[in-house]
Every structure is written in structure tokens, then in C-alpha cells.
mmCIF file as Biopython writes it, N, C-alpha, C and O atoms, coordinates in Angstrom:
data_model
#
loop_
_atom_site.group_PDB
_atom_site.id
_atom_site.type_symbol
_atom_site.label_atom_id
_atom_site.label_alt_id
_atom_site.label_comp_id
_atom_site.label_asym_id
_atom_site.label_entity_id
_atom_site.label_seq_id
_atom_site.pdbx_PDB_ins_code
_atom_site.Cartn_x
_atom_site.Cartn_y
_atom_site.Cartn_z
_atom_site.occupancy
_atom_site.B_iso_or_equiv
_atom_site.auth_seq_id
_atom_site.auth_asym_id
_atom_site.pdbx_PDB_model_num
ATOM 1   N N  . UNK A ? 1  ? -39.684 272.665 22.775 1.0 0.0 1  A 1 
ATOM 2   C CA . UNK A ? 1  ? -39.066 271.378 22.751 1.0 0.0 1  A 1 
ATOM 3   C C  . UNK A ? 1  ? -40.181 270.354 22.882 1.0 0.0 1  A 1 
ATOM 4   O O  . UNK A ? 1  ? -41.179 270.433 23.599 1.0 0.0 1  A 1 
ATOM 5   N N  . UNK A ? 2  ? -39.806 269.324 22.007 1.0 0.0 2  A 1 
ATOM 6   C CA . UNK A ? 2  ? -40.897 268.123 22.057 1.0 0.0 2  A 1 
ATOM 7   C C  . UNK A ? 2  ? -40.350 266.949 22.465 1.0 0.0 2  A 1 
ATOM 8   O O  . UNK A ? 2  ? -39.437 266.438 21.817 1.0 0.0 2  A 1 
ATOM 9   N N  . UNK A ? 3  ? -40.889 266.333 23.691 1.0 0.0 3  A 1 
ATOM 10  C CA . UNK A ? 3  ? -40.631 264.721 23.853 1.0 0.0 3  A 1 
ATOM 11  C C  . UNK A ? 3  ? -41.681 263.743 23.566 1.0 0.0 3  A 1 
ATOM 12  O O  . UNK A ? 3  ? -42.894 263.802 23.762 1.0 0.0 3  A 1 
ATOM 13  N N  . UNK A ? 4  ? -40.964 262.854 23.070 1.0 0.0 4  A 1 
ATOM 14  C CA . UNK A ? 4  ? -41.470 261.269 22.785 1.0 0.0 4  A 1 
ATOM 15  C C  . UNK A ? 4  ? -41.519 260.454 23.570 1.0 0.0 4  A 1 
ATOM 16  O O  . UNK A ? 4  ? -40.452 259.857 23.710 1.0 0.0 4  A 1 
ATOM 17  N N  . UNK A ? 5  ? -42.191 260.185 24.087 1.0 0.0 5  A 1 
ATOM 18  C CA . UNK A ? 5  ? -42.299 258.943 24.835 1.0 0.0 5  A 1 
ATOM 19  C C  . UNK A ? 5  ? -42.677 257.462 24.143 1.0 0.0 5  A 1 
ATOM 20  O O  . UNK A ? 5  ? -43.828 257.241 23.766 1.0 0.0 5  A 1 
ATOM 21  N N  . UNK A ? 6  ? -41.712 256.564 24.022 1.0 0.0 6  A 1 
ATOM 22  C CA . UNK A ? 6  ? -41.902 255.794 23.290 1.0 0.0 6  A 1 
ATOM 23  C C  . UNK A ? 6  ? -42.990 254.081 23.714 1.0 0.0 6  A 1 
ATOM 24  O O  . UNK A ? 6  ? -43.345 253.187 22.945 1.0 0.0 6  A 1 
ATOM 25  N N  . UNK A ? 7  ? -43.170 254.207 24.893 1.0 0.0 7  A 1 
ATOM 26  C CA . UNK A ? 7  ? -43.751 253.710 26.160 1.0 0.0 7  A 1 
ATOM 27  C C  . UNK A ? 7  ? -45.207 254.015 25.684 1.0 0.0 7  A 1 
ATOM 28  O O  . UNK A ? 7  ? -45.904 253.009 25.547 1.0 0.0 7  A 1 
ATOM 29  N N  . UNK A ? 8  ? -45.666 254.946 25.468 1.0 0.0 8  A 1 
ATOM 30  C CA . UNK A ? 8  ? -47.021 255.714 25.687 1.0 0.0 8  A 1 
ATOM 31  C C  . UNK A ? 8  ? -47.190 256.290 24.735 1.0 0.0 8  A 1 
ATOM 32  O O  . UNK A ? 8  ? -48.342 256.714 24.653 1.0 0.0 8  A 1 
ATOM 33  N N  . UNK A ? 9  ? -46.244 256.653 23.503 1.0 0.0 9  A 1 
ATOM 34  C CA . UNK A ? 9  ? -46.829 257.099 22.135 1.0 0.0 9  A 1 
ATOM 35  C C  . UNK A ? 9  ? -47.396 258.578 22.179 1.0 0.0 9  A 1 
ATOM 36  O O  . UNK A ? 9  ? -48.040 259.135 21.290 1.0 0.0 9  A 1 
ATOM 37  N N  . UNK A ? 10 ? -46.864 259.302 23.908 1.0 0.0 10 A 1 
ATOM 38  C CA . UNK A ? 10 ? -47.209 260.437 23.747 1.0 0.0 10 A 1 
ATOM 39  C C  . UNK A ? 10 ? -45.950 261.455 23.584 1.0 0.0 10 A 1 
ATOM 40  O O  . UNK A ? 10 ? -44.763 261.343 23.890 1.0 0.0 10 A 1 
ATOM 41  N N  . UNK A ? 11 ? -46.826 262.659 22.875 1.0 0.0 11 A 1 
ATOM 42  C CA . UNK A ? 11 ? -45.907 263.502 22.705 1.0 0.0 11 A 1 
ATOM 43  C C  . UNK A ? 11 ? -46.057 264.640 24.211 1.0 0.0 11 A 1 
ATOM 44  O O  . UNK A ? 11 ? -47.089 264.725 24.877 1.0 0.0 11 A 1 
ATOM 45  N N  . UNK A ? 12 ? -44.899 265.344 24.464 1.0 0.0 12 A 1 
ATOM 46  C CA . UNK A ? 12 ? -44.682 266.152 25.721 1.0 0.0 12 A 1 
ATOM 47  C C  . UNK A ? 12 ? -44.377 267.643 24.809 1.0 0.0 12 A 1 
ATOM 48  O O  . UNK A ? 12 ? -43.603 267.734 23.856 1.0 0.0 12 A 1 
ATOM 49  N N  . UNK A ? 13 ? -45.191 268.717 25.379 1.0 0.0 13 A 1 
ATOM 50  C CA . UNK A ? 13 ? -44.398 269.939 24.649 1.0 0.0 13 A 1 
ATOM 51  C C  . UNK A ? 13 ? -43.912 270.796 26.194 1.0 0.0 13 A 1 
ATOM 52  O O  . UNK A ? 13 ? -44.675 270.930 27.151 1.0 0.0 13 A 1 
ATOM 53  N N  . UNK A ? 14 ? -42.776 271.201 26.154 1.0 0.0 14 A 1 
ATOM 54  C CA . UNK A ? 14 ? -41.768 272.001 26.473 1.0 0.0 14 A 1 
ATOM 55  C C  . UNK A ? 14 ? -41.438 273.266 26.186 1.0 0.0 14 A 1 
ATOM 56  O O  . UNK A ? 14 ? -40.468 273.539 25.479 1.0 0.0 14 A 1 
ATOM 57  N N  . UNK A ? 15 ? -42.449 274.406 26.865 1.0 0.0 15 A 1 
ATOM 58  C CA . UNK A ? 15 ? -41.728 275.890 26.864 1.0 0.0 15 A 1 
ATOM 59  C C  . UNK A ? 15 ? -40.346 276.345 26.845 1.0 0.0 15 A 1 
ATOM 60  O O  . UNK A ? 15 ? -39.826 276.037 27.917 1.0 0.0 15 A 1 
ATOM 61  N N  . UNK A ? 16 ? -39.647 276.866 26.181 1.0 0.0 16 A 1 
ATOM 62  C CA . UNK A ? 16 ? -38.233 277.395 26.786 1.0 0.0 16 A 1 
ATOM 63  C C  . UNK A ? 16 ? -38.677 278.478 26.774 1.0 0.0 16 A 1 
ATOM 64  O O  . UNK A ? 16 ? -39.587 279.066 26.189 1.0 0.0 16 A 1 
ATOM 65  N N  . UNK A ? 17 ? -37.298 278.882 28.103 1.0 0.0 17 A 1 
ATOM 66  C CA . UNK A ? 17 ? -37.160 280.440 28.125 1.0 0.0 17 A 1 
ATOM 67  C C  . UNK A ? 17 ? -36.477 280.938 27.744 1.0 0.0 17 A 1 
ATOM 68  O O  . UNK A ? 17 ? -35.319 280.521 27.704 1.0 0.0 17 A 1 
ATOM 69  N N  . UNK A ? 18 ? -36.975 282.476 27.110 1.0 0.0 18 A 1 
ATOM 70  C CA . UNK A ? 18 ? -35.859 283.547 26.289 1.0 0.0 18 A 1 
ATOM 71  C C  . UNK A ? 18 ? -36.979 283.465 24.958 1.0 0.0 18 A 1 
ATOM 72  O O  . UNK A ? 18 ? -36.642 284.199 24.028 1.0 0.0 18 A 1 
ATOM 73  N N  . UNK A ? 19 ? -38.213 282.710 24.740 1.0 0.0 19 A 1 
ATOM 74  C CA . UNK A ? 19 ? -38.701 282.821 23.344 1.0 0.0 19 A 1 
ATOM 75  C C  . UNK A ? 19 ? -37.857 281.884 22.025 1.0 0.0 19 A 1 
ATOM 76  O O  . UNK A ? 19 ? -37.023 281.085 22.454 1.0 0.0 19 A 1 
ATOM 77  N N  . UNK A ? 20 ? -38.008 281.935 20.666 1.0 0.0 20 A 1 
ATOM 78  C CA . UNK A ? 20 ? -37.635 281.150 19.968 1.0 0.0 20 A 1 
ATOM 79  C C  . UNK A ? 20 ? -36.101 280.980 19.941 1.0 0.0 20 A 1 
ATOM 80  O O  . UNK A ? 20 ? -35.421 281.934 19.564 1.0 0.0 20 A 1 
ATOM 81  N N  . UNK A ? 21 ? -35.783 280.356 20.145 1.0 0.0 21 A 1 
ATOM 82  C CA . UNK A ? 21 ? -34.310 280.010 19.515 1.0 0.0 21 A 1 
ATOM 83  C C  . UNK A ? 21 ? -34.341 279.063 18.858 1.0 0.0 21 A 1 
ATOM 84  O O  . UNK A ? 21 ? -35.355 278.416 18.594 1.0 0.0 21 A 1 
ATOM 85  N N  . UNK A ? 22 ? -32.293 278.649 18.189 1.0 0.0 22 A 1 
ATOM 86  C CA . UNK A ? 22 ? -32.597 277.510 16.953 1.0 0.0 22 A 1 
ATOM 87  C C  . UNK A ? 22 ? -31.416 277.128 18.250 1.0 0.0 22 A 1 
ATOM 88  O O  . UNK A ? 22 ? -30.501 277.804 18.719 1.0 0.0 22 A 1 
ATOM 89  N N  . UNK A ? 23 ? -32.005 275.458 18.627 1.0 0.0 23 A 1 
ATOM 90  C CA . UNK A ? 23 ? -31.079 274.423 19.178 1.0 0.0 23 A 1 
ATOM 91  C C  . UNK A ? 23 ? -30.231 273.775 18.463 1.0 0.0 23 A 1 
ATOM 92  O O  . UNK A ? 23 ? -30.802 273.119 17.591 1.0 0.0 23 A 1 
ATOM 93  N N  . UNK A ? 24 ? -28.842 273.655 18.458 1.0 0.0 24 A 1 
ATOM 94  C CA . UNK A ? 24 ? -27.758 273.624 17.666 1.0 0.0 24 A 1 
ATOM 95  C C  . UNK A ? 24 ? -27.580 272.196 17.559 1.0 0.0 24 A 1 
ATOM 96  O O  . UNK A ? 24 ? -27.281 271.455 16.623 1.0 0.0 24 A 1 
ATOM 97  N N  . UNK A ? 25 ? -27.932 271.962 19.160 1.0 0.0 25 A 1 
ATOM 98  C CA . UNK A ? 25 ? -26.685 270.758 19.681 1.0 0.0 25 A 1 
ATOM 99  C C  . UNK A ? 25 ? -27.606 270.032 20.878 1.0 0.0 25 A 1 
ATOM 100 O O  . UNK A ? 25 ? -28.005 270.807 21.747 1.0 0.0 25 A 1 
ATOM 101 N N  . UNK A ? 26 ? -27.968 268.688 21.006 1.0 0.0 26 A 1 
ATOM 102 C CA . UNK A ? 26 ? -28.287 268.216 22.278 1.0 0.0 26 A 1 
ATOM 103 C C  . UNK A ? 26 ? -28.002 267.590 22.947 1.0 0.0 26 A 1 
ATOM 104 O O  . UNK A ? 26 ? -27.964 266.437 22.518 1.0 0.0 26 A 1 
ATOM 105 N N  . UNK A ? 27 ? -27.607 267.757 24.379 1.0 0.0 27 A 1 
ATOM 106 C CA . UNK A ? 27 ? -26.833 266.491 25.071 1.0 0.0 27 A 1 
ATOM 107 C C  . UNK A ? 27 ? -27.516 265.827 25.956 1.0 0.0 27 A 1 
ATOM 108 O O  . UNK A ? 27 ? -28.557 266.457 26.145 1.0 0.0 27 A 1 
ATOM 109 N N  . UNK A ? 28 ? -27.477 264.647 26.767 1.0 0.0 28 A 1 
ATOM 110 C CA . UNK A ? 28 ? -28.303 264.710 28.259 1.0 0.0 28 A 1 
ATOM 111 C C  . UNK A ? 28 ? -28.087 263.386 28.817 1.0 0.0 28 A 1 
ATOM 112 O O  . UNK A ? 28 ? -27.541 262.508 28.149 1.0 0.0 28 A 1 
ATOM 113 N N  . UNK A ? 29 ? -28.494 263.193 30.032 1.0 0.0 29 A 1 
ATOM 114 C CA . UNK A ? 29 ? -28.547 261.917 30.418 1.0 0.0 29 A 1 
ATOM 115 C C  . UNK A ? 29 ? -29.778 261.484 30.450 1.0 0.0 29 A 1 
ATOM 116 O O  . UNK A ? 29 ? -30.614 262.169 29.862 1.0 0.0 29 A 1 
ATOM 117 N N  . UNK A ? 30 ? -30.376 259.782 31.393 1.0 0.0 30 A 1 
ATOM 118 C CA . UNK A ? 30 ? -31.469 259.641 31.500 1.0 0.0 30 A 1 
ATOM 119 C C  . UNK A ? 30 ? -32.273 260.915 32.453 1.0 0.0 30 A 1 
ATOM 120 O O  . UNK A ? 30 ? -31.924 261.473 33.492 1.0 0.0 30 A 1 
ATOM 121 N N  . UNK A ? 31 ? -33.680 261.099 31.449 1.0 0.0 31 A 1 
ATOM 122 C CA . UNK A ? 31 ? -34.680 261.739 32.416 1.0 0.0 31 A 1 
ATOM 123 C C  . UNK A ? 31 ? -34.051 263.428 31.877 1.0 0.0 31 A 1 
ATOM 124 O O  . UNK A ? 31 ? -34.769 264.408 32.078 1.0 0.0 31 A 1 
ATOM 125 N N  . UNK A ? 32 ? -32.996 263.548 31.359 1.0 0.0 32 A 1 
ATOM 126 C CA . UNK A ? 32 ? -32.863 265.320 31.067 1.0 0.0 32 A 1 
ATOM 127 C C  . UNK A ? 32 ? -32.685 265.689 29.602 1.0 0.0 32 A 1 
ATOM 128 O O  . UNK A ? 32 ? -32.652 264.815 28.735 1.0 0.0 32 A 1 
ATOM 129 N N  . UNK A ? 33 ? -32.584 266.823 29.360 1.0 0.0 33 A 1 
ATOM 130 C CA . UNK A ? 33 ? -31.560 267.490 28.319 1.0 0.0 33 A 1 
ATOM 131 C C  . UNK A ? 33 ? -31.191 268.388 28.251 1.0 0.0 33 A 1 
ATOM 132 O O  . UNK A ? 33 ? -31.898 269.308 28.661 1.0 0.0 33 A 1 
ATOM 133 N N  . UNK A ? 34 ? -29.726 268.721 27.638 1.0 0.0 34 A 1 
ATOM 134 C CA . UNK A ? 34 ? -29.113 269.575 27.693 1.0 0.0 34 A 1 
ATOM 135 C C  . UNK A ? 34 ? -29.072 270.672 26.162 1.0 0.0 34 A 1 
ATOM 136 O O  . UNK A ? 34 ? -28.208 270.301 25.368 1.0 0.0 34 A 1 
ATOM 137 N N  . UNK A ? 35 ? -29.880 271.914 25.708 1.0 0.0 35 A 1 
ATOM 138 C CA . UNK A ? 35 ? -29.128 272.648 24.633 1.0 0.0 35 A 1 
ATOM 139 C C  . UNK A ? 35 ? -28.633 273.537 24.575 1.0 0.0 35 A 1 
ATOM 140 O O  . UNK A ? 35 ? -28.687 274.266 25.565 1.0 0.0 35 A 1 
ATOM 141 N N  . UNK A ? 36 ? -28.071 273.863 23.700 1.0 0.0 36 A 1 
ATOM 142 C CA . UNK A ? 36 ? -27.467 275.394 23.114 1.0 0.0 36 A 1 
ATOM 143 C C  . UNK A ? 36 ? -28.217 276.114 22.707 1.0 0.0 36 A 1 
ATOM 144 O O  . UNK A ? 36 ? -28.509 275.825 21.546 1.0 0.0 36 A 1 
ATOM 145 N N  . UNK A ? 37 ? -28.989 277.414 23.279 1.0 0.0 37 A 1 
ATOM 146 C CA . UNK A ? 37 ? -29.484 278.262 22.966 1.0 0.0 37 A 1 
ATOM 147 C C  . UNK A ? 37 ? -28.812 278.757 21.748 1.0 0.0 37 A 1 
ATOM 148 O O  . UNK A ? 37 ? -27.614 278.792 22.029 1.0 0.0 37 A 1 
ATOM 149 N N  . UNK A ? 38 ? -29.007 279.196 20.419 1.0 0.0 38 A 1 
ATOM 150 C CA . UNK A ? 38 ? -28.673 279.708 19.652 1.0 0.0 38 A 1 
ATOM 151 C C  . UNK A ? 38 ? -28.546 281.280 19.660 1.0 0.0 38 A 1 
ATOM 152 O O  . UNK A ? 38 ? -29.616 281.881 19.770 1.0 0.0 38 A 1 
ATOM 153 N N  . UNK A ? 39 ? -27.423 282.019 19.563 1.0 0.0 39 A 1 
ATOM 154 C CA . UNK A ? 39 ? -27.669 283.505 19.382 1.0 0.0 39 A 1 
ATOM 155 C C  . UNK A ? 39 ? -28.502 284.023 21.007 1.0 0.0 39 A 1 
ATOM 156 O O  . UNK A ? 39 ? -28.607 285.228 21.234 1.0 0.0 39 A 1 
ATOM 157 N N  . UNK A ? 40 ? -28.870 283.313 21.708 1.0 0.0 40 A 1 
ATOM 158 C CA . UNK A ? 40 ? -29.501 283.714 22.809 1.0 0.0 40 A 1 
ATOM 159 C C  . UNK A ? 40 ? -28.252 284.125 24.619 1.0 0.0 40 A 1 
ATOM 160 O O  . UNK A ? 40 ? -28.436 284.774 25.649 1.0 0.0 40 A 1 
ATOM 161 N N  . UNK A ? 41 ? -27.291 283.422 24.148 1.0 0.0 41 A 1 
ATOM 162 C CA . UNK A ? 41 ? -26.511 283.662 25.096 1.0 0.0 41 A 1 
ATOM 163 C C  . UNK A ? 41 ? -26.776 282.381 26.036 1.0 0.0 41 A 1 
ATOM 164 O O  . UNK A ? 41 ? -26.228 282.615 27.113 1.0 0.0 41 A 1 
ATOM 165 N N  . UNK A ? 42 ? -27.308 281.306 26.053 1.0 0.0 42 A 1 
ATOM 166 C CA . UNK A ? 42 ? -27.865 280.903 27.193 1.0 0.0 42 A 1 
ATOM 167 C C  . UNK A ? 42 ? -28.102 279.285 27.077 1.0 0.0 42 A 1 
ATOM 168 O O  . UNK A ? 42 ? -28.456 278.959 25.944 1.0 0.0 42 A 1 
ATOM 169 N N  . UNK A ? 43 ? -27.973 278.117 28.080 1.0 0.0 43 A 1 
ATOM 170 C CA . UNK A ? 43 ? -27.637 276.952 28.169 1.0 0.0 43 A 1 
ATOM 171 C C  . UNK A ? 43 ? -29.000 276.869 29.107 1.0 0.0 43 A 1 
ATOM 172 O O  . UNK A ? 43 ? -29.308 277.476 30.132 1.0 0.0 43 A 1 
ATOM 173 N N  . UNK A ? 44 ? -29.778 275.729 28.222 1.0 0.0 44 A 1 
ATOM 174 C CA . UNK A ? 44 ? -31.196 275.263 28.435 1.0 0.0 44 A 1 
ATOM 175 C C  . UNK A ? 44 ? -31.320 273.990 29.127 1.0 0.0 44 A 1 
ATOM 176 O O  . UNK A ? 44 ? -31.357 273.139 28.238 1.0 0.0 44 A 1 
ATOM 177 N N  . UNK A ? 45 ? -31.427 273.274 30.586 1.0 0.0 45 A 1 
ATOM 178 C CA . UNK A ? 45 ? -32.098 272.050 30.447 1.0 0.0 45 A 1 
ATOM 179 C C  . UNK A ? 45 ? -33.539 271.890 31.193 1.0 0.0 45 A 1 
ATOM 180 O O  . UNK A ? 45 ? -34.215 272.764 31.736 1.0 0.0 45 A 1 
ATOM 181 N N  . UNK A ? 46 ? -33.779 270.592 31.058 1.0 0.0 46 A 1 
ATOM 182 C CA . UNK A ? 46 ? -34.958 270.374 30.972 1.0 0.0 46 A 1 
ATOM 183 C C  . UNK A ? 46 ? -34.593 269.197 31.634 1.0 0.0 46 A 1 
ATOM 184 O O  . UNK A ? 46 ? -33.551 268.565 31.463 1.0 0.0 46 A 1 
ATOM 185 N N  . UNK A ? 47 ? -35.846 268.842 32.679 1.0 0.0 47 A 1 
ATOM 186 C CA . UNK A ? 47 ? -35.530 267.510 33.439 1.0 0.0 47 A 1 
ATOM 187 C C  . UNK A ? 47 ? -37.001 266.979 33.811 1.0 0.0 47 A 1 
ATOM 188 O O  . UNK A ? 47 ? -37.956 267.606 34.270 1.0 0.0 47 A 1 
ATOM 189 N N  . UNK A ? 48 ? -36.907 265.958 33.550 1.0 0.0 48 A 1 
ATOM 190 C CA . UNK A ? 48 ? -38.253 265.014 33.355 1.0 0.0 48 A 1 
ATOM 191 C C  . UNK A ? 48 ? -38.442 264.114 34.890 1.0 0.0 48 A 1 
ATOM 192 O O  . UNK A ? 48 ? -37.546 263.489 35.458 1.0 0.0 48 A 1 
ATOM 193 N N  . UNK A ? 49 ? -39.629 264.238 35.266 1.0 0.0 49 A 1 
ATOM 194 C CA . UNK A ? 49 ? -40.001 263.138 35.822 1.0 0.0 49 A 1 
ATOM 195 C C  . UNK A ? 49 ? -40.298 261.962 35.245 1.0 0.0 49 A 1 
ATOM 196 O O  . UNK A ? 49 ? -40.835 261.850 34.143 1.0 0.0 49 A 1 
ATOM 197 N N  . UNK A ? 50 ? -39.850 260.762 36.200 1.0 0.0 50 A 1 
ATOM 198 C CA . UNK A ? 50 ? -40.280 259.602 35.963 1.0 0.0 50 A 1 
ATOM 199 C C  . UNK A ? 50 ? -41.619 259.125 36.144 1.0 0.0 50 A 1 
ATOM 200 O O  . UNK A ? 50 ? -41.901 257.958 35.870 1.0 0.0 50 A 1 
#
């Protein structure tokens, strides 16, 4: 997973666990996100510091 920071023009890379999957769907509030592991069985988030 990749974040943007639009502030700082930097990019963030993001390991998931379980190896590759295809993210279907993303949800989240400020500072998180929420996906759908594809075919993996399994619900991914990710939560950012400020």
C-alpha cells in the first residue's frame, strides 16, 4: 500500500500481511484505512500517525 501525502509530496510504502493480494475496496477515516483482502480471507487496516 502507498500513501500520499499531499503536504510533503511524499510518498509512504506500506507492507501488508498475508503477501500480495488485489484490494477490492477502500474505506477509512482520518489518519486510517480500511481493505478487503482479496481471496486472502482477511480485513487489512493501517493507521497513520500524525
Amino acid at each position: 500500500m502507498v500513501r500520499f501525502d499531499p503536504a510533503t509530496e511524499r510518498f509512504t510504502t506500506v507492507d501488508l500481511p498475508g503477501g500480495r493480494a488485489d484490494v477490492r475496496q477502500m474505506l477509512g477515516r482520518a489518519g486510517e484505512v480500511w481493505g478487503a483482502a482479496s481471496a486472502q480471507d482477511r480485513l487489512v487496516v493501517v493507521r497513520f500517525g500524525s
